[in-house]
C-alpha positions as CSV (number, residue, x, y, z in Angstrom):
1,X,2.3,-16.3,25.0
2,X,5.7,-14.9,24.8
3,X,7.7,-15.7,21.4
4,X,9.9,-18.4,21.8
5,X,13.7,-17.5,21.5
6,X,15.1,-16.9,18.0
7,X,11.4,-16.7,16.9
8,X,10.7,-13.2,16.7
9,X,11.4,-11.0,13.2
10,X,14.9,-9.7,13.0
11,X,14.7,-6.3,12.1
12,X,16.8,-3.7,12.3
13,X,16.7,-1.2,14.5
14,X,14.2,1.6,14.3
15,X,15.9,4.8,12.8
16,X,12.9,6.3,14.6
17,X,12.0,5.7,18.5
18,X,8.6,4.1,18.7
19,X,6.8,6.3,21.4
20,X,7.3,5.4,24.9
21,X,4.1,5.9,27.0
22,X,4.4,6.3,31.0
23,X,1.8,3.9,32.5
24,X,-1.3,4.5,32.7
25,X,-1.3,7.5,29.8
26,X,-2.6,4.9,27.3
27,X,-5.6,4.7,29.4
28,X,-6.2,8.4,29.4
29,X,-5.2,9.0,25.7
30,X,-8.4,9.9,23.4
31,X,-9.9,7.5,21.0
32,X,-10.1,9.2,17.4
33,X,-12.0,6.1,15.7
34,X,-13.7,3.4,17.6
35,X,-15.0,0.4,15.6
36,X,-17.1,-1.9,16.8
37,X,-18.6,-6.0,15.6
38,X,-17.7,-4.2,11.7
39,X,-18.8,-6.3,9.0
40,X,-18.4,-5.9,5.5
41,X,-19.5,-7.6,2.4
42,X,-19.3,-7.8,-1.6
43,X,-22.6,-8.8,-2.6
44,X,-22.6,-12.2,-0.8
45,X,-19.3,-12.7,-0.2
46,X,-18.1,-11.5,3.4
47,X,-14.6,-10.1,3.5
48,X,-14.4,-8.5,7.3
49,X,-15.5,-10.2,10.3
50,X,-16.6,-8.6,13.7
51,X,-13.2,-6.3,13.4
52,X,-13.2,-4.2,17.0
53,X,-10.7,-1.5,17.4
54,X,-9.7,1.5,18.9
55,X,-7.0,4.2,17.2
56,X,-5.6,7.0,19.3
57,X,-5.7,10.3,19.0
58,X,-2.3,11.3,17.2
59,X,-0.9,7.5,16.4
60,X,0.4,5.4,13.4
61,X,-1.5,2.6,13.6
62,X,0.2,0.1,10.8
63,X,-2.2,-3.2,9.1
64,X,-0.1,-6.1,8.3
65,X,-1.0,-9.3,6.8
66,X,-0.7,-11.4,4.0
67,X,-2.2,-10.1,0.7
68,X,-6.2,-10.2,0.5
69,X,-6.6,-10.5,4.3
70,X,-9.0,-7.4,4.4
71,X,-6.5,-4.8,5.7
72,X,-7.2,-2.5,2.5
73,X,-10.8,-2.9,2.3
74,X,-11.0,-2.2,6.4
75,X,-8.8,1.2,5.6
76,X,-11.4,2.1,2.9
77,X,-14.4,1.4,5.7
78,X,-12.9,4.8,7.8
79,X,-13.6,6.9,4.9
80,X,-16.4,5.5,3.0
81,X,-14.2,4.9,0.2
82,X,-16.1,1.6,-0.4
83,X,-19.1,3.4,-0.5
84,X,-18.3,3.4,-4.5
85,X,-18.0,-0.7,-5.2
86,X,-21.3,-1.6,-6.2
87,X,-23.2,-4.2,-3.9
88,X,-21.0,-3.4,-0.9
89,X,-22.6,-3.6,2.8
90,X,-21.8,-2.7,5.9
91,X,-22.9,-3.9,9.4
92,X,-21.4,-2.7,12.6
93,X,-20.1,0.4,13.7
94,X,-17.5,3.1,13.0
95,X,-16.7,6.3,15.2
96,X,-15.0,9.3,14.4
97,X,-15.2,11.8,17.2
98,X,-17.6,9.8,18.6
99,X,-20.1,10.2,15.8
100,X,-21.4,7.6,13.4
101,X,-19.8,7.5,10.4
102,X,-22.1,5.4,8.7
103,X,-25.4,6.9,9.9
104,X,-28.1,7.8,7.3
105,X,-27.1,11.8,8.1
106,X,-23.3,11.6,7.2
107,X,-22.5,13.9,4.7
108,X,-19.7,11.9,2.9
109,X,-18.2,15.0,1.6
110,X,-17.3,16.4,4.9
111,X,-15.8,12.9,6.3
112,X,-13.2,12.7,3.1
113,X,-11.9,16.0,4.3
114,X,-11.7,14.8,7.9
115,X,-10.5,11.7,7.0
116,X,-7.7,12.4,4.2
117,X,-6.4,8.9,1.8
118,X,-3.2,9.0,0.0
119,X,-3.2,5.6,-2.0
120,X,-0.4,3.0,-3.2
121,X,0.4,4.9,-6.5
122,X,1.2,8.4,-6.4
123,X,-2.1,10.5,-8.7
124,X,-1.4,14.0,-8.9
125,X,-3.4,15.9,-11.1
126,X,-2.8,16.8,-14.5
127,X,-2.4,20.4,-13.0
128,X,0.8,22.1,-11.7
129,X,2.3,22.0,-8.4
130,X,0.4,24.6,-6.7
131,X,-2.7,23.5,-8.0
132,X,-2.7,20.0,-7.0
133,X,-2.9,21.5,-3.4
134,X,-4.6,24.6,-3.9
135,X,-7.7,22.3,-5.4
136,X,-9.2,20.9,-2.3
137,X,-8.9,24.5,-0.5
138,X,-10.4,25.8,-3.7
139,X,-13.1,23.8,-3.7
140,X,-14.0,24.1,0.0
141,X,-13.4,27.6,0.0
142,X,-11.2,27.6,3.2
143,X,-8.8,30.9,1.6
144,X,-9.9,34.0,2.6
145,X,-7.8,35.8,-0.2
146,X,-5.1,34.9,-2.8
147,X,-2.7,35.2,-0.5
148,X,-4.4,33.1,2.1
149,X,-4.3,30.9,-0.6
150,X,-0.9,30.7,-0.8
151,X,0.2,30.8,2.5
152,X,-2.0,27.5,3.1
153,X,-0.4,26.1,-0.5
154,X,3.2,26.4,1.4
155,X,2.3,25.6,4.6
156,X,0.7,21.9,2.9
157,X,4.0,21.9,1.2
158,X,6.2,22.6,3.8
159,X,4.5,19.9,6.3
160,X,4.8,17.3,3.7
161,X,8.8,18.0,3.6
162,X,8.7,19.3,-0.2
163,X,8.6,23.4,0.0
164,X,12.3,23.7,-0.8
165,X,11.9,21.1,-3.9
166,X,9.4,22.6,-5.2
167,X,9.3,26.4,-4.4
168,X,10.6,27.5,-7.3
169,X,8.5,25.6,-9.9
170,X,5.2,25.7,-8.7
171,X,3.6,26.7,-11.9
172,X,5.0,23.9,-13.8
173,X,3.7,20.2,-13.7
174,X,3.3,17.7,-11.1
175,X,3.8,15.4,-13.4
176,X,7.6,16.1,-13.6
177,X,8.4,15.4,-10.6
178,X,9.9,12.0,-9.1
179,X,7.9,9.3,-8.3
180,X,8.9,10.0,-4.5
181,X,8.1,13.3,-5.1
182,X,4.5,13.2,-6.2
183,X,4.1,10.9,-3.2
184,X,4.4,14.0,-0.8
185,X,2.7,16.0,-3.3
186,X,-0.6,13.5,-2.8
187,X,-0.1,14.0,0.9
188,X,0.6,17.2,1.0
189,X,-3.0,17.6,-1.0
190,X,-4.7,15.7,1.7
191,X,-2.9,17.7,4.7
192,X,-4.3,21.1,2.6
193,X,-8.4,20.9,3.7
194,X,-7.1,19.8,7.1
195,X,-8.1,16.6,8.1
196,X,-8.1,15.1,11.2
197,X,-7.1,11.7,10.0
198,X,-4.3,10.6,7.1
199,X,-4.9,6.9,5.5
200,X,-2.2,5.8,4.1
201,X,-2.6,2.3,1.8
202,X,0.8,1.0,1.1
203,X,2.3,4.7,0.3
204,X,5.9,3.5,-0.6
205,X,5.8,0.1,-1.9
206,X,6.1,1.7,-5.2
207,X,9.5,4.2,-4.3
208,X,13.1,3.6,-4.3
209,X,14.6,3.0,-0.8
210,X,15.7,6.5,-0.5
211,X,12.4,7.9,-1.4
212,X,10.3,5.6,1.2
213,X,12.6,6.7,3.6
214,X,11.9,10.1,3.3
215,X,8.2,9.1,3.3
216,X,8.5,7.0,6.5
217,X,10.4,10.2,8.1
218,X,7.4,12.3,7.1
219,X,5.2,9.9,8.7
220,X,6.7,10.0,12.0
221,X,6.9,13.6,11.9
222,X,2.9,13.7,10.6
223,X,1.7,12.2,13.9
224,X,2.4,15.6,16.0
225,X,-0.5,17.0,14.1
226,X,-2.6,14.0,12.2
227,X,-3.9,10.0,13.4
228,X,-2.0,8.0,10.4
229,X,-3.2,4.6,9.6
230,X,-1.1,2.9,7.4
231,X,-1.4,-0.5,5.6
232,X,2.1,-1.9,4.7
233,X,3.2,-5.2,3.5
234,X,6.8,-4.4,5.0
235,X,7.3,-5.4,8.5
236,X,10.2,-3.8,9.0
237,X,8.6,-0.2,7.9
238,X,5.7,-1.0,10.3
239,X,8.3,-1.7,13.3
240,X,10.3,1.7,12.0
241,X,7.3,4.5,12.0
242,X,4.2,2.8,14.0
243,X,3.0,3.3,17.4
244,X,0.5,0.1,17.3
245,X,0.2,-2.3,14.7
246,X,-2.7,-4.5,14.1
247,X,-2.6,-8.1,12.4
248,X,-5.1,-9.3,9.5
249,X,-6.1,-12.4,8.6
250,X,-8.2,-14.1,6.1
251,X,-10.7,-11.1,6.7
252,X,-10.3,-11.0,10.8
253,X,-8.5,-8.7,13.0
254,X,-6.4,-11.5,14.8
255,X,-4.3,-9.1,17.3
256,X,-3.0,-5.3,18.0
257,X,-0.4,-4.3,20.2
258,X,2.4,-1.9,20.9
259,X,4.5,-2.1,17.8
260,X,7.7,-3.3,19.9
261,X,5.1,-6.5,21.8
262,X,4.3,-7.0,18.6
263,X,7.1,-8.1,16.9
264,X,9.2,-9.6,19.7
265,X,6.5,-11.3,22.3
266,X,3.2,-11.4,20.2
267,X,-0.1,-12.8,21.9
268,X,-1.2,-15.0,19.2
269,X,0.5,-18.3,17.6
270,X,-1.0,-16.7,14.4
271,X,0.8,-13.6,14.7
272,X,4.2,-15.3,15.4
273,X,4.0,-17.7,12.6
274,X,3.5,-14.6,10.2
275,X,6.1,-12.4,11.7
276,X,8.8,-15.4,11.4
277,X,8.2,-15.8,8.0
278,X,6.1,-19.5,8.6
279,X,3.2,-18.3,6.2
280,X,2.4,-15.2,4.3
């Protein structure tokens, strides 16, 4: 159904083009995760329900929905990161790469450095600058030498838009930095072990507009090199840095679209009545 006139969200216009695909390029364009019939449970209580979906190689994919729908808990299912609530379960299936994420032979470990999380509230570590992003590189002893080290430390720094903040303070600690500012430090952490995927849960809902817009620029300029899949409660940042966004509701994935279909001729009633402000 197309959205009746006047319907559709006013929002302003996208400081960002959304990409423009030629035809048939979406059909060619490679799958990063494919999830299929995905159930998920606490204990008894079932929170996801037969979610199917496909992400694209080098997309933002943006969640939406009203709060508790399941959009969080789904992000957490493309990491694992649910994998430490007691009495969780999961039923279906969840490709990366075409391989089974949650097949008995996954080693976790590995699939958190594919598959990078920067979370709603900023947590750097009590460590300095160069620290915070040297730790994951440390850890998984990608440097070949100090000064590999360092090069990959400003190369993390540089692709999260914060080099020429930070450059000359390194040493000192993350924890004096803005709130924006450890924001890109967090995702410039997760960018250092080189993933192949960036989740982002609600990244700026805690930042003044003129940090989240810095963020939202660094997400559109992520998607050269990462897939992003971002949860938001703002519409109007979803229609600014997505590619596709995909709809939640009470624990089901009710639609996904093109970004631009989505919030001007939506397929579902549900969908409409969400993006107009009738529920949520």
């Amino acid at each position: 159904m197309t959205a009746k006139s006047g319907q559709a969200m006013a929002f302003e216009k996208p400081k960002f083009d959304i990409a423009e695909r030629s035809q048939g390029e979406t059909a060619k364009q490679e799958n990063t995760i494919v999830v299929r019939d995905l159930d998920f449970f606490y204990g008894s209580s079932q929170a996801l329900h037969k979610i199917t979906l496909d992400i694209r190689n080098r997309e933002v994919m943006a969640f939406i929905g009203p709060s508790g729908c399941g959009k969080s808990t789904f992000l957490r299912t493309l990491n694992r990161m649910n994998d430490t609530v007691a009495g969780t379960r999961v039923e279906g299936t969840v490709l990366i790469d075409d391989v089974d994420i949650y097949a008995s032979r996954t080693d976790v470990v590995s699939l958190r450095r594919k598959v990078g999380m920067v979370f709603q509230k900023s947590n750097p570590f009590p460590k300095s600058i160069f620290e915070n992003v040297a730790y994951g590189i440390r850890i998984n002893r990608m440097a070949r030498s100090n000064a590999d080290l360092e090069s990959r430390v400003e190369r993390a720094l540089s692709d999260a838009a914060l080099w020429d903040e930070v450059k000359d303070r390194l040493k000192t600690s993350a924890f004096g930095l803005s709130g924006g500012q450890q924001q890109r430090l967090c995702i410039a952490r997760a960018m250092a072990v080189e993933p192949e995927v960036i989740l982002m849960d609600e990244p700026a809902s805690a930042l003044d507009p003129i940090a989240t817009q810095k963020i939202e620029e660094l997400i559109v300029k992520l998607k050269e090199k990462y897939t992003i899949v971002i949860v938001t409660h703002n519409m109007q940042q979803a229609a600014r840095v997505s590619d596709r966004t995909s709809f939640f509701l009470l624990g089901k994935l009710i639609e996904t679209n093109p970004t631009r279909k989505m919030f001007t001729s939506p397929d579902e009633k549900m969908t409409e009545d969400y993006i107009t402000g009738r529920f949520g």
